[in-house]
C-alpha positions in Angstrom: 51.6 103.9 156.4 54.7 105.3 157.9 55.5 107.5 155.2 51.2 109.3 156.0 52.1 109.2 160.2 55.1 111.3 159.8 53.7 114.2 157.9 50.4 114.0 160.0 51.9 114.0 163.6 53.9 117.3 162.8 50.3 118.9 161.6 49.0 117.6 165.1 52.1 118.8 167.1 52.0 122.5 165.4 48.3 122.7 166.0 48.9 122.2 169.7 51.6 124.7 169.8 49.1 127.2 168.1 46.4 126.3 170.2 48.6 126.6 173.2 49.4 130.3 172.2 45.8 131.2 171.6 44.5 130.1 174.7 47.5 131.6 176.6 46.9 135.0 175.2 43.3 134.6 174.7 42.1 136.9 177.8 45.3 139.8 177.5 45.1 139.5 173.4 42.4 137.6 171.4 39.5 138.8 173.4 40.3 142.2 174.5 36.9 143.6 172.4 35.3 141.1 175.5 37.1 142.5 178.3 39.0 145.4 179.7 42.7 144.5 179.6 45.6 147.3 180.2 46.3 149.1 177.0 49.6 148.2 174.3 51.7 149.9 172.2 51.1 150.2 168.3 54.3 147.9 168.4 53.0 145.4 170.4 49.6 145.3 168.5 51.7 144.6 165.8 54.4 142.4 167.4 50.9 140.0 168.5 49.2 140.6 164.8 52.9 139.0 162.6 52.9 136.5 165.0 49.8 135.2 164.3 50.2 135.2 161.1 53.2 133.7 160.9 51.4 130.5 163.3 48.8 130.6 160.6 51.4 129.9 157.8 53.2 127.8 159.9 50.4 125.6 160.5 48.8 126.0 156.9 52.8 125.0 155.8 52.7 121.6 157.8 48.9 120.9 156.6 50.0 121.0 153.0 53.2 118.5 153.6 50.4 116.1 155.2 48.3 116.6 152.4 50.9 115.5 150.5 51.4 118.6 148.7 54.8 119.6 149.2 55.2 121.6 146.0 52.9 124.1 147.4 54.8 123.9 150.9 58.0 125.1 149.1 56.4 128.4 147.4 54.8 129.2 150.1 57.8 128.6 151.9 59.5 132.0 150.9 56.3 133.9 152.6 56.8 132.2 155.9 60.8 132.5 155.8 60.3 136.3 155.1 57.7 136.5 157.9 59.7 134.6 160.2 62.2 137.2 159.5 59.4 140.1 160.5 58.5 138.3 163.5 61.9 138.7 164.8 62.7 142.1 163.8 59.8 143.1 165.6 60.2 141.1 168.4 63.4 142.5 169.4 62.4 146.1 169.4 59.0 144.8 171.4 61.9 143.5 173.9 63.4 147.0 174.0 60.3 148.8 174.3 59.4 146.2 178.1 62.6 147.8 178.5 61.3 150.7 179.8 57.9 150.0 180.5 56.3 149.6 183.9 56.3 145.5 183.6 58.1 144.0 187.0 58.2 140.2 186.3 57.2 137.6 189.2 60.6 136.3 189.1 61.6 140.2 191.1 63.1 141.1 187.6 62.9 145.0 187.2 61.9 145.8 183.0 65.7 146.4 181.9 67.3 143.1 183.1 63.8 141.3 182.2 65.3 142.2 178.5 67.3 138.8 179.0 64.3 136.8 179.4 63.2 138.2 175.7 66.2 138.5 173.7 66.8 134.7 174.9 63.3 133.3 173.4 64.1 135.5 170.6 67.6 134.5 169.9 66.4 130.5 170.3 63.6 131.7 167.8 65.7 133.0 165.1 68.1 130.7 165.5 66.2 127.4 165.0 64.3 128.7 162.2 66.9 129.9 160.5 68.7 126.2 161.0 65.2 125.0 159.6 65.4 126.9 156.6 69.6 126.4 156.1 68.0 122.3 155.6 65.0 123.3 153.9 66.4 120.3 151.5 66.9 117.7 154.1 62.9 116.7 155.1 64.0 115.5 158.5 66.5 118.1 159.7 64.2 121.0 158.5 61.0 120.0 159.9 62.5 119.3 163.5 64.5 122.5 163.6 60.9 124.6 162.6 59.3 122.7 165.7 61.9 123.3 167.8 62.0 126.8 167.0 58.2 127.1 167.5 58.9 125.1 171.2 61.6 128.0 172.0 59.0 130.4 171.5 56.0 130.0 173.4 57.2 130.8 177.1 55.3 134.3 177.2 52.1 131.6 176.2 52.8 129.8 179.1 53.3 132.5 181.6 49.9 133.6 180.5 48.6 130.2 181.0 49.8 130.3 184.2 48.3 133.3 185.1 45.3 131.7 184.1 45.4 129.1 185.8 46.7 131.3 188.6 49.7 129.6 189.5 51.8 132.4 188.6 53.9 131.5 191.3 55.1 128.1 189.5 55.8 130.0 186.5 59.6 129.2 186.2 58.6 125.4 186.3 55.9 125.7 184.6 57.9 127.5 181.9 60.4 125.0 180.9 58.4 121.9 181.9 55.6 123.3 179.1 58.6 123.6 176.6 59.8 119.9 177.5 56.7 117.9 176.9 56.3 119.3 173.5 60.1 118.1 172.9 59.4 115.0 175.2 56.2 113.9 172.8 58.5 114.9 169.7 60.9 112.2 170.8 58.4 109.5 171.8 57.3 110.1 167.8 60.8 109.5 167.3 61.4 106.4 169.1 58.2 104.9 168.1 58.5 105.1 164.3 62.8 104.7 164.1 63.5 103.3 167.4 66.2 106.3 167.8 65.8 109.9 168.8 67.4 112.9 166.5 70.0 114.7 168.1 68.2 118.1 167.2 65.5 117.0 169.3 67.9 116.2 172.4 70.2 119.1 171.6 67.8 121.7 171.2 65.2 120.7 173.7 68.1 121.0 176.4 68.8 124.3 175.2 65.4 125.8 175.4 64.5 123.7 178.9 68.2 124.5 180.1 68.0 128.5 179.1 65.4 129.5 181.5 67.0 129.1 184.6 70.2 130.2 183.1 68.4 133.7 181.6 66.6 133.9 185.0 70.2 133.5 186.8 71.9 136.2 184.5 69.2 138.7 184.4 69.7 138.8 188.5 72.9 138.6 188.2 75.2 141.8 188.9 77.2 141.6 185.9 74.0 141.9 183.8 73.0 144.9 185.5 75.0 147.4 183.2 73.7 145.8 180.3 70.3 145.7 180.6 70.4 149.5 181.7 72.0 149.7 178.2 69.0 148.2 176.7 67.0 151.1 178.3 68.7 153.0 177.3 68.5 152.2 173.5 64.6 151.4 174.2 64.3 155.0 175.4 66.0 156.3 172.1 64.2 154.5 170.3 60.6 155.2 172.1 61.1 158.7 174.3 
């Protein structure tokens, strides 16, 4: 019986996360035919499009390794590494381009030092899922590191969400406490099935939970100053 939970509560945790994104972006993405939101960049457009993609492989991935078919879940496996790889590529240069575009966050962060906010999530991004695919042949190391680097992504989700719910000025709780109960329910799996929590749970949900104030600390911060006008810099290079 254990052996059928395992696989299943991963598909159950993943389709929260990609439920959680939707609805987040839902009314500035998924339904802008419905409404009149500002307008985005080509990059942008396409920075939302991979994304989804890759949450569709992602989830398809951890519905065939509960349907027992884990043969499938490896070949398919070099599509979502190489879109894993797009969907970082293309988020960094979408954090260059808020660089120098008009976005002041509600944490008072001016576009160029709000760069730390993104090249954080994106760092946490790329590095978790490139740990999940470095133990693509250790089962329980390689499905924890994916989640986790899933978790470490959705903070502009939950910033939407709390627009939404418009309680934008809770945002940096709300930020990290989203990001904790997906690694709190992870552990409680955990602790219910081996009586023990994995370290890559503990280690990497401290990161993520831990990074936001820290990235919201540094991008006000005087000494990050020069460096996030060197981001604009680039952006502007790179964008006119």
């Amino acid at each position: 019986m254990s052996a059928v939970l395992r696989p299943r509560f991963y598909l159950l945790v993943t389709a929260a996360l990609v439920a959680f994104v939707v609805i987040g972006f839902t009314r500035s993405y998924y339904s802008r035919i419905l409404t009149d939101p500002p307008p985005l960049t080509t990059l942008l457009h396409l920075h939302a499009a991979v994304f989804t993609v890759w949450m569709a492989l992602f989830l398809v991935q951890a519905g065939l390794v509960a349907a027992h078919r884990v043969d499938l879940h490896r070949k398919l496996g070099i599509a979502s590494a190489i879109f894993a790889a797009v969907v970082f590529v293309v988020a960094l240069l979408a954090v260059f381009q808020t660089a120098i575009s008009n976005h002041v966050s509600p944490s008072g962060l001016a576009p160029a030092q709000f760069s730390i906010i993104g090249f954080t999530s994106v760092g946490l991004f790329g590095a978790f899922i490139t740990l999940g695919l470095i133990y693509r042949r250790r089962p329980g190391l390689h499905r924890r590191f994916m989640i986790i680097g899933f978790i470490a992504s959705i903070s502009p989700a939950t910033a939407r969400v709390a627009r939404l719910l418009d309680i934008q000025d809770h945002r940096d709780v709300l930020i990290p406490l989203c990001a904790a109960l997906f690694i709190t329910a992870c552990l409680v799996h955990d602790w219910r099935k081996y009586r023990v929590v994995h370290p890559a749970y503990v280690i990497g949900g401290l990161v993520i939970v831990a990074s936001w104030p820290l990235r919201n600390m540094v991008g006000h911060s005087d000494w990050y100053f020069p460096i996030g006008e060197a981001v604009a810099r680039i952006g502007h290079g790179m964008f006119g």
